[in-house]
C-alpha positions as CSV (number, residue, x, y, z in Angstrom):
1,X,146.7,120.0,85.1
2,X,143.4,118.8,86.8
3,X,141.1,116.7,85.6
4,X,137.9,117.9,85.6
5,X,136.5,114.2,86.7
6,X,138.2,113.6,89.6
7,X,136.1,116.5,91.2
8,X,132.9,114.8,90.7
9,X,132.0,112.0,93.4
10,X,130.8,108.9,92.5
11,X,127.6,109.1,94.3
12,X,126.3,112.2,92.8
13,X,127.4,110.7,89.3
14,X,125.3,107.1,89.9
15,X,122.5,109.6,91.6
16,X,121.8,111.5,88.4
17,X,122.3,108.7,86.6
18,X,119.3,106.6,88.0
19,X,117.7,109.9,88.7
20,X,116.7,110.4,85.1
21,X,113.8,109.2,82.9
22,X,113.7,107.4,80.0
23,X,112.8,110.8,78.1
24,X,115.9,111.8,79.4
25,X,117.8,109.5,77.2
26,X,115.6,108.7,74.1
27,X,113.1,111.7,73.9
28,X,109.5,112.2,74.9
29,X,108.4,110.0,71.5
30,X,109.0,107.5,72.7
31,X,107.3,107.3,76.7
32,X,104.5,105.5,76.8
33,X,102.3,105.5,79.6
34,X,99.0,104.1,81.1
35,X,96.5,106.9,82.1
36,X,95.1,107.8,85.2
37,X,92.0,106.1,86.6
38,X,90.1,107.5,89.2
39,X,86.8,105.5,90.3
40,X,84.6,107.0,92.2
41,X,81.4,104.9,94.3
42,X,78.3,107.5,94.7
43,X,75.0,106.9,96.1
44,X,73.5,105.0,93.4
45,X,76.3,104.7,90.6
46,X,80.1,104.1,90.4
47,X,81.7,106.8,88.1
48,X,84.8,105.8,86.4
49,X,87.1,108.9,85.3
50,X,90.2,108.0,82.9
51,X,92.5,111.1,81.7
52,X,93.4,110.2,77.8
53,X,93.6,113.8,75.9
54,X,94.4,113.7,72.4
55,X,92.3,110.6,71.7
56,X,89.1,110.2,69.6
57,X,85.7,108.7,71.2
58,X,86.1,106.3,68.8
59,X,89.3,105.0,70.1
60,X,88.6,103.3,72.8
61,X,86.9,100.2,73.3
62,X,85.0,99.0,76.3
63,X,83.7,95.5,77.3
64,X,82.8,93.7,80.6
65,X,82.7,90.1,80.9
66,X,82.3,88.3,83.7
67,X,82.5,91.6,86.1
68,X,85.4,93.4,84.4
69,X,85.1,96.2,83.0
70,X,88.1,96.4,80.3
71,X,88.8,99.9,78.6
72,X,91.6,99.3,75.6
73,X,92.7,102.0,73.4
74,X,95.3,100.6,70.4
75,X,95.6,103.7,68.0
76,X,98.6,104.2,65.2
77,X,99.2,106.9,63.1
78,X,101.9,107.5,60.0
79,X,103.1,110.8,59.4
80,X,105.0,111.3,56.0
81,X,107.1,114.1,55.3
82,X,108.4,114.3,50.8
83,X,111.0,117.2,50.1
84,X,113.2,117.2,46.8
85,X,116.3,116.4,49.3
86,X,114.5,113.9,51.5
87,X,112.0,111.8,52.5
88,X,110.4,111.2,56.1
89,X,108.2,108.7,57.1
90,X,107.4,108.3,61.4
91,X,104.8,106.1,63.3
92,X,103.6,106.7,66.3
93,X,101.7,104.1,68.4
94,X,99.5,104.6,71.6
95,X,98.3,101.0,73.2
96,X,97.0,100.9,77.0
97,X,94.8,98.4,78.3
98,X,93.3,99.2,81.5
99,X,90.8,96.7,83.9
100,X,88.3,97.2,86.6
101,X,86.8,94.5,88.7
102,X,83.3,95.9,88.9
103,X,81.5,95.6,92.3
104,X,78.6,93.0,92.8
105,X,76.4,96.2,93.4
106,X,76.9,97.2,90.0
107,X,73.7,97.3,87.7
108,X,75.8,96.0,84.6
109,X,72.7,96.7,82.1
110,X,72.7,100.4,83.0
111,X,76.3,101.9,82.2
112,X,76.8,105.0,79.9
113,X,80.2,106.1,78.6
114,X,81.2,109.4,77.3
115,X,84.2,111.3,76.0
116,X,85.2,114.9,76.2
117,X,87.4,117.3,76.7
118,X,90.6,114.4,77.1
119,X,88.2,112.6,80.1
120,X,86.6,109.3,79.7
121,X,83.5,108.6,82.0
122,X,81.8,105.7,82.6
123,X,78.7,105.5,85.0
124,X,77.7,102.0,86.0
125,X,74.6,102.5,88.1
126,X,74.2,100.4,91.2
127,X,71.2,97.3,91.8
128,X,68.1,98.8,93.1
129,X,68.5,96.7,96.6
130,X,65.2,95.8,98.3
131,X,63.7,98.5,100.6
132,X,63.9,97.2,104.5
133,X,60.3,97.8,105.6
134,X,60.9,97.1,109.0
135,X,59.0,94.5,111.6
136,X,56.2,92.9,109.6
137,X,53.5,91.2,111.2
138,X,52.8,87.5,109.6
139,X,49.3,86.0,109.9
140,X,48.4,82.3,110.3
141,X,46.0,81.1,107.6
């Protein structure tokens, strides 16, 4: 009689081993992950693009102090389950705090947020800069 282990080599064993996620072991309830920032610097604005679907406008908050541009999301929800035979009760929690150091060029009293479709965007216009008129000619008084 063979055993059926001594086929399989260590290696591979400790490979698919650290080759698997966390879901793999505990289920996708309970993966937790920051979202995807893209931030994008235009002509005259920055455009910040984070991918959150399955969240509320009202979720998120957004602040900037002292050039930082903080976008936090802490949401919970309880979903309760009564049967004659039993009773269920499960939380789920979403927290993610994400920061942005903001660009000196940034005009930080012209920025505009939205939410839609799982995409938040915030546009932080950039500081009118002084137009360069060129040689100017200076007269003595």
């Amino acid at each position: 009689m063979t055993n059926s282990l001594s086929n399989i080599k260590l290696d591979d064993f400790i490979d698919g081993l650290f080759n698997k996620s966390i879901s793999d072991f505990m289920g996708s309830d309970f993966i937790q992950t920051r979202p995807s920032l893209n931030v994008i610097e235009n002509e005259d604005s920055f455009a910040i693009e984070l991918a959150a679907p399955g969240l509320e406008k009202t979720d998120f908050k957004i602040s900037i102090d002292k050039n930082v541009l903080s976008i936090n999301v802490d949401k919970s929800e309880e979903h309760t389950s009564d049967n004659a035979n039993f009773k269920r009760r499960e939380y789920n929690y979403l927290k993610f705090s994400r920061r942005i150091s903001v660009s000196d060029k940034a005009d930080l009293s012209k920025i505009k947020a939205s939410y839609n479709q799982g995409i938040l965007k915030i546009d932080i216009a950039k500081k009118d800069l002084e137009v360069d008129t060129g040689t100017q000619t200076i007269e003595i008084e």
